[in-house]
C-alpha positions as CSV (number, residue, x, y, z in Angstrom):
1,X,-23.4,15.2,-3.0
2,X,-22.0,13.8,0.4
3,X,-21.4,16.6,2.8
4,X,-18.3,16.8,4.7
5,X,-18.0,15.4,8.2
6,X,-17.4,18.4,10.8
7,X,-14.2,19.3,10.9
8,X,-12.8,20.3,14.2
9,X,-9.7,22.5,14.4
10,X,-6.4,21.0,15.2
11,X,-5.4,23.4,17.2
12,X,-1.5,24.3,18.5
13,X,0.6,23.1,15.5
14,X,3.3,25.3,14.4
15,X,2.7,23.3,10.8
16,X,0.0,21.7,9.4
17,X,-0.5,17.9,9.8
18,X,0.8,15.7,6.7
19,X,-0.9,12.5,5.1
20,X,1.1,10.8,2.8
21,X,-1.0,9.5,0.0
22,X,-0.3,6.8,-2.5
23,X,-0.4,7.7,-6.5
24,X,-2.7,5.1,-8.7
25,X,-5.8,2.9,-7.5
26,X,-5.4,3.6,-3.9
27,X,-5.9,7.3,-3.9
28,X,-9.0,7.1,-6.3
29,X,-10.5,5.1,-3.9
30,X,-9.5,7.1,-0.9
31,X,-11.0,10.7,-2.3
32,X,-14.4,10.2,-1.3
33,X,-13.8,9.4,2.1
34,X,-11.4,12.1,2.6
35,X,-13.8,14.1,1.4
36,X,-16.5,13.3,3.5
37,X,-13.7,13.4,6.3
38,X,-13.5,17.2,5.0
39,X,-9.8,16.3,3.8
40,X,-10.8,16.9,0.7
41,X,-7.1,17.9,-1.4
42,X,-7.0,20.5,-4.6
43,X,-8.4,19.0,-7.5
44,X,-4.8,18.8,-9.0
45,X,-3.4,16.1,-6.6
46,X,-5.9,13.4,-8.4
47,X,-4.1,14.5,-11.7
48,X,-0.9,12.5,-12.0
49,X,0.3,15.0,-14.6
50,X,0.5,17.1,-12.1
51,X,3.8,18.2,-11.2
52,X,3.4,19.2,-7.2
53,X,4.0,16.8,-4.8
54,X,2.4,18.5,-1.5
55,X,-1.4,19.9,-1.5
56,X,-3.5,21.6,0.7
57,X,-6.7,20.1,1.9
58,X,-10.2,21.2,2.8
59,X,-8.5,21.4,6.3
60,X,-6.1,24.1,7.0
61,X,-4.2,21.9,9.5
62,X,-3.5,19.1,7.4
63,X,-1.7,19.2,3.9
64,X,-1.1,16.2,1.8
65,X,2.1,14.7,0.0
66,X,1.5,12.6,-3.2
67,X,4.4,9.8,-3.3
68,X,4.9,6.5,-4.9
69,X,3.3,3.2,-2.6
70,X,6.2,1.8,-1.8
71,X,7.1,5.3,-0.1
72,X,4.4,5.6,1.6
73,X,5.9,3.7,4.7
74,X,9.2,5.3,4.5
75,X,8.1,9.2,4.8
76,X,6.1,8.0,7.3
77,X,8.3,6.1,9.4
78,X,11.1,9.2,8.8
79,X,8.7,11.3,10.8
80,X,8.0,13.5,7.4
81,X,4.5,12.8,7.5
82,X,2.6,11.7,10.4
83,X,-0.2,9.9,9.1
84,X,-0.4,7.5,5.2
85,X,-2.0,5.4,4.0
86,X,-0.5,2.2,2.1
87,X,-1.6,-1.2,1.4
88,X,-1.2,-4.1,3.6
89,X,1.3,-5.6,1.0
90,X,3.2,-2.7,1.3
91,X,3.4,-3.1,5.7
92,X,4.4,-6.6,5.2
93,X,7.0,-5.8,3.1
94,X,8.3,-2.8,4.8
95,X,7.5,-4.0,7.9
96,X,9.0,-1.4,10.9
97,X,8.1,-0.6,14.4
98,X,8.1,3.0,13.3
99,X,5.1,2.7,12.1
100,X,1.5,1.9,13.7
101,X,-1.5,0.7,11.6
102,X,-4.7,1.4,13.5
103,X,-7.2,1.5,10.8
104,X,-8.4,-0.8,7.9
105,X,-9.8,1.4,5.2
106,X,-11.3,-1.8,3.5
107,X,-10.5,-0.4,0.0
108,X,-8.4,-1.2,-3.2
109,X,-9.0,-4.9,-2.1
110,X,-7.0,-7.3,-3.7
111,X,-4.0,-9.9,-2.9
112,X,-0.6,-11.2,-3.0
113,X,-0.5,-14.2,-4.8
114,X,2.0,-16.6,-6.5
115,X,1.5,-16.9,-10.0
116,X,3.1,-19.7,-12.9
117,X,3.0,-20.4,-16.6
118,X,-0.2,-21.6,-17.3
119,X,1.3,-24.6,-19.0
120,X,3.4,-25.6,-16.2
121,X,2.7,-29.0,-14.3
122,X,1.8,-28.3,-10.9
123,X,4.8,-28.8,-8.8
124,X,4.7,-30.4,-5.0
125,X,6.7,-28.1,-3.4
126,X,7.6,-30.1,-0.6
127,X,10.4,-31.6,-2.7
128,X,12.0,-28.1,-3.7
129,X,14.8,-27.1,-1.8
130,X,15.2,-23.6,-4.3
131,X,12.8,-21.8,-6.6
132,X,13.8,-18.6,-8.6
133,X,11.1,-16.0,-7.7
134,X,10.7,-12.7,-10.1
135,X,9.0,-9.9,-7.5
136,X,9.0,-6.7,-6.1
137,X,8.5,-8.0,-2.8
138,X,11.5,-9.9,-1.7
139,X,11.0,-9.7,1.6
140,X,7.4,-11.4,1.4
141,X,8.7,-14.1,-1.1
142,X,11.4,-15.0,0.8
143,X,9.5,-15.7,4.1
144,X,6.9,-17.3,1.9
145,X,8.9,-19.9,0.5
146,X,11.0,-20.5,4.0
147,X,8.3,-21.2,5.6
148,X,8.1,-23.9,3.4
149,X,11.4,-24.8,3.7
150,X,12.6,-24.2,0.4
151,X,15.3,-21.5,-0.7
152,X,13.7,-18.3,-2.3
153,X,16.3,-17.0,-5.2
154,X,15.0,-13.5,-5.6
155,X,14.8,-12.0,-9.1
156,X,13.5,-8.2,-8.0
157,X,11.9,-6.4,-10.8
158,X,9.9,-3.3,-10.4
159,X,7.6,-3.8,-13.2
160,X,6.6,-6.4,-16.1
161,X,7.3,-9.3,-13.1
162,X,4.8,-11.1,-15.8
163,X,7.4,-11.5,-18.3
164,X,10.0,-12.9,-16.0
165,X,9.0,-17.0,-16.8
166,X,8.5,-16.9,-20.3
167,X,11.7,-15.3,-20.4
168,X,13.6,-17.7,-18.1
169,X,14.6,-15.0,-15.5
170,X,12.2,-17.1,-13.1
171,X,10.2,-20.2,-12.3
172,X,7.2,-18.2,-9.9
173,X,6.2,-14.5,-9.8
174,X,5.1,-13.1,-6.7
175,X,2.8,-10.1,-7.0
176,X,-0.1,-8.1,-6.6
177,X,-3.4,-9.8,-8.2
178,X,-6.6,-7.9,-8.3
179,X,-8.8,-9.3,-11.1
180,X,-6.2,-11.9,-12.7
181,X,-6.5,-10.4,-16.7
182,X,-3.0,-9.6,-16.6
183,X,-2.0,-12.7,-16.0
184,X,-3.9,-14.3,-18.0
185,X,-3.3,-12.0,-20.6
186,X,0.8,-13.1,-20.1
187,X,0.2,-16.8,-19.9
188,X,0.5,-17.3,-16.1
189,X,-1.8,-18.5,-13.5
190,X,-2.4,-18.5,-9.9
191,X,-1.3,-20.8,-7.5
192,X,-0.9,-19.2,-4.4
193,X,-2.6,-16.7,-2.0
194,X,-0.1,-15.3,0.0
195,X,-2.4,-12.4,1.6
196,X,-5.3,-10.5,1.4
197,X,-4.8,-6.7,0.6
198,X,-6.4,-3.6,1.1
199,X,-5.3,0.0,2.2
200,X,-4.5,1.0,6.0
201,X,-4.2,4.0,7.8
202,X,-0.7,4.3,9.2
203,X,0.9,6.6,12.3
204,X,4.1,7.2,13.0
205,X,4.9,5.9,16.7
206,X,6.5,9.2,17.9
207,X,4.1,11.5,16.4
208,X,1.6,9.7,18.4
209,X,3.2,10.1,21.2
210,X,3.9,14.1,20.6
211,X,0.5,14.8,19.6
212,X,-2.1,12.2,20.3
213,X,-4.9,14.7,20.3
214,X,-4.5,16.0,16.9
215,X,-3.6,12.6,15.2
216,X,-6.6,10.8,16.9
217,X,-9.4,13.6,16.1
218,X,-8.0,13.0,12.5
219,X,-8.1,9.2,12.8
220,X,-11.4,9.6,14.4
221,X,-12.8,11.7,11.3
222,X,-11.6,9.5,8.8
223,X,-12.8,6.2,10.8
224,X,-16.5,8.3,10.4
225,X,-16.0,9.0,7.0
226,X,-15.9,5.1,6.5
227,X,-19.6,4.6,8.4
């Protein structure tokens, strides 16, 4: 059993120190390394049946919020936690100067990617001036695709973004690939890396600022929990 990293007290705050963690694949991932961090949370917060939100850790200074991916960035930004830890896709969607992103965990690895019917002839997009785009990530789609020079026409779903060609909502998906059975599984294929994906530690710029001991002792833990 890995033993926990020492631990040292983060001393001075009227409130303990919060991480905002991302539900699903990411957090999986991330337990063993907060616990060798000694950031360990209660068991409950790897249960997504779980109805609380906020946990405490192994750490009496540092509690833990469970939130959605895509809010990872946002309560982090907000000042409501001071440290997260998202995706990269989720940064380059989001992308703020609240937000500072010191530390690449190197896990949940995977990629943006454009994806089409698997029937569809492959198009030279040089001589599109538009292309209807089903995603999640507008933001990344549409610099994509003007960087090209052609028009992105954003279709933003939340979910099933596979479905969106077969049923004429879209030409392209953009979205996040890790092994590609999905879209296989839905008729579509890759055509496009956008980027390559995995999880980063994220600070928030003032809380930096406020308390750079505390937040870089806890950056420092979790940067040896990786060796």
């Amino acid at each position: 059993m890995d033993q926990p990293l020492p631990s040292p007290a983060i001393g001075g705050l009227s409130a303990p120190l919060v991480i905002a963690l991302p539900k699903g694949r990411i957090l999986r991932e991330l337990l063993p390394v907060l616990s060798r961090a000694g950031l360990m949370p209660a068991a409950d917060c790897a249960d997504e049946d779980s109805r609380r939100l906020r946990f405490e850790t192994a750490d009496a200074a540092v509690d833990v919020i469970r939130v959605r991916p895509f809010d990872v960035v946002t309560f982090v930004a907000h000042g409501a936690a001071q440290i997260g830890i998202a995706g990269a896709d989720v940064l380059m969607e989001f992308d703020t100067p609240e937000v500072y992103a010191p530390l690449d965990l190197g896990i949940a690895a995977c990629r943006v990617s454009v994806a089409a019917p698997i029937d569809a002839p492959v198009e030279d997009t040089s001589r599109l001036s538009r292309i209807a785009v089903a995603t999640k990530y507008p933001n990344i789609a549409r610099r994509h695709y003007a960087a090209k020079g052609i028009q992105a026409e954003i279709v933003h779903l939340n979910g099933a973004m596979e479905l969106a060609p077969s049923m004429g909502l879209s030409r392209v998906i953009v979205d996040l690939v890790a092994t590609g059975a999905t879209l296989s599984a839905n008729g579509l294929r890759e055509t496009e890396v956008i980027a390559q994906v995995t999880s980063r530690l994220i600070v928030n710029r003032s809380a930096l600022k406020t308390m750079p001991d505390e937040i870089t002792a806890l950056i420092a833990r979790v940067r040896a929990a990786l060796a």
